[in-house]
N, C-alpha and C positions, 0 to 999 in steps of 0.2 A: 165913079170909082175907077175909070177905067185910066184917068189921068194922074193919077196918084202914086209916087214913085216908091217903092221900099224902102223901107230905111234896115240896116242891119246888116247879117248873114244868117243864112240859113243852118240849121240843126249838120247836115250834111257837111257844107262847109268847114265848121266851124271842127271838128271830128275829122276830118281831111286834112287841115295843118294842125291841126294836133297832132296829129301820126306823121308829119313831113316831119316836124320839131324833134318829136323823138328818135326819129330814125337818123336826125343829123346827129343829135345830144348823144346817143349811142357809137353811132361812128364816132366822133370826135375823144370820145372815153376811153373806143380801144386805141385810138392812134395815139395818146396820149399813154395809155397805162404801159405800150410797148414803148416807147421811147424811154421811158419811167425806169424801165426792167435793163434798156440797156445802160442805161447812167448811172445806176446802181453797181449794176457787173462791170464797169468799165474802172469807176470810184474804187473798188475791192481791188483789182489788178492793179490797178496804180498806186494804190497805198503797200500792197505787196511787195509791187516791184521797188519801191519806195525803201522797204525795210530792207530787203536782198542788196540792193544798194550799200544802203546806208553799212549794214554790219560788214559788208566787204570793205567797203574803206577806212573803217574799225580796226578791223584784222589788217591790213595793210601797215595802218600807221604803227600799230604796236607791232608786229613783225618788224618791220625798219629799222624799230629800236633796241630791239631783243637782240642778247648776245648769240651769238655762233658756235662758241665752244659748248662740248657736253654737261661739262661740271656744273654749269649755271640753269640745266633743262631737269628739272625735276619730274616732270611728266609728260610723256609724249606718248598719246594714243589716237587713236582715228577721231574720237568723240572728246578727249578730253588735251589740252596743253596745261604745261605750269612751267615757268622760268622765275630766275630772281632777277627784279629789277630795280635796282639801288637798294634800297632799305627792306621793301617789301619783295612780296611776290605778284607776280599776273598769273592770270589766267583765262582759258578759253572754254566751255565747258556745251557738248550741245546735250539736250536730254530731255526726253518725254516733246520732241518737234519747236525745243526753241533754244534758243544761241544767249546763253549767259554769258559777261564780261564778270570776274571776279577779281581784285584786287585786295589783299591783306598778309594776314602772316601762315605760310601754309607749313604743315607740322609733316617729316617727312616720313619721321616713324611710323607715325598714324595712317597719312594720308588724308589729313583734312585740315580744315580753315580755322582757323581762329580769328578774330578781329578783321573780318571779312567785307567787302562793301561788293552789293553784289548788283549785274544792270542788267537787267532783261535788254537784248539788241535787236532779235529779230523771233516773232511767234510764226504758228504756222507753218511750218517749215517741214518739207516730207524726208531732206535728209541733208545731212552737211559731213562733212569727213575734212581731217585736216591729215595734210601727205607731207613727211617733212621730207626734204631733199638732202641728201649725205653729200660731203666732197673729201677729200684727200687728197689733197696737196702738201707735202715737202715734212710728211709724216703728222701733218697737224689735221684732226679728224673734227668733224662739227658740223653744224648743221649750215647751208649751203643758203637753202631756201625751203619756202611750203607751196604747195599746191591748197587750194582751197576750194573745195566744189559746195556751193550751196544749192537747192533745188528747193522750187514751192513747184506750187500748183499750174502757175504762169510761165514761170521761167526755169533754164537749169545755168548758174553760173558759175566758170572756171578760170582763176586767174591762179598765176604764181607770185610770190613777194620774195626778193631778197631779204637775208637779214641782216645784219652792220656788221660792213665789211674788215679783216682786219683780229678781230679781238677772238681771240683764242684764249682762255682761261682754263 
């Protein structure tokens, strides 16, 4: 018997890389589950900053086009704008942390929409304020430009827009 080689592993062994295997299989899970956690939160920010984006250059292009003079701004408050533009009305409206684009017939007596098309632009939102800028020049009074501050959670952004230059009404 004394020449007779083993064949296998032993009880000990075999219970010894078992626990090696786990204790990699476990390391490898957390390093894995943290990675996980950050490409999630990174994904949320950038779909965020994504939206704050995007409704800023919203607001830009329709500002651009919006007239200057009073007579055509039917509403102007920190949370809400209304002008007429050609046929219809726009408007800008933030409430309850998110920035509606509204577009239809807005009734001035009342103060509301009729024939309305309405675009959710940006959610989540902790606050937005539209500033409009006043000028005075050569007795002709109107609105100049806006300041626009959006904030989420990620970012706080502040741009101004001219509005089309010129048109006094």
């Amino acid at each position: 018997m004394k020449g007779r080689m083993r064949c296998g592993t032993s009880l000990l062994e075999c219970i010894t890389y078992l626990l090696i295997t786990v204790l990699v299989t476990n390391i490898c899970c957390v390093m894995l589950s943290a990675g996980y956690r950050f490409f999630v939160e990174h994904a949320r920010r950038a779909r965020q900053l994504a939206e704050v984006y995007t409704a800023a250059d919203l607001f830009a292009r329709d500002i651009r086009s919006a007239p200057s003079g009073y007579g055509c701004w039917k509403v102007l408050h920190t949370q809400e704008l209304v002008w007429l533009q050609g046929v219809g009305a726009l408007g800008w409206l933030y409430k309850k942390n998110k920035l509606w684009r509204v577009s239809g017939t807005y009734d001035e007596m009342r103060g509301t929409w009729s024939k309305k098309a309405k675009t959710l632009v940006a959610r989540k939102l902790e606050s937005c304020r539209f500033l409009p800028r006043r000028r005075f020049d050569r007795g002709n009074e109107g609105i100049a430009a806006f300041d626009l501050e959006l904030a989420s959670d990620t970012t706080v952004l502040t741009l101004s827009i001219c509005t089309r230059a010129g048109i006094v009404l």
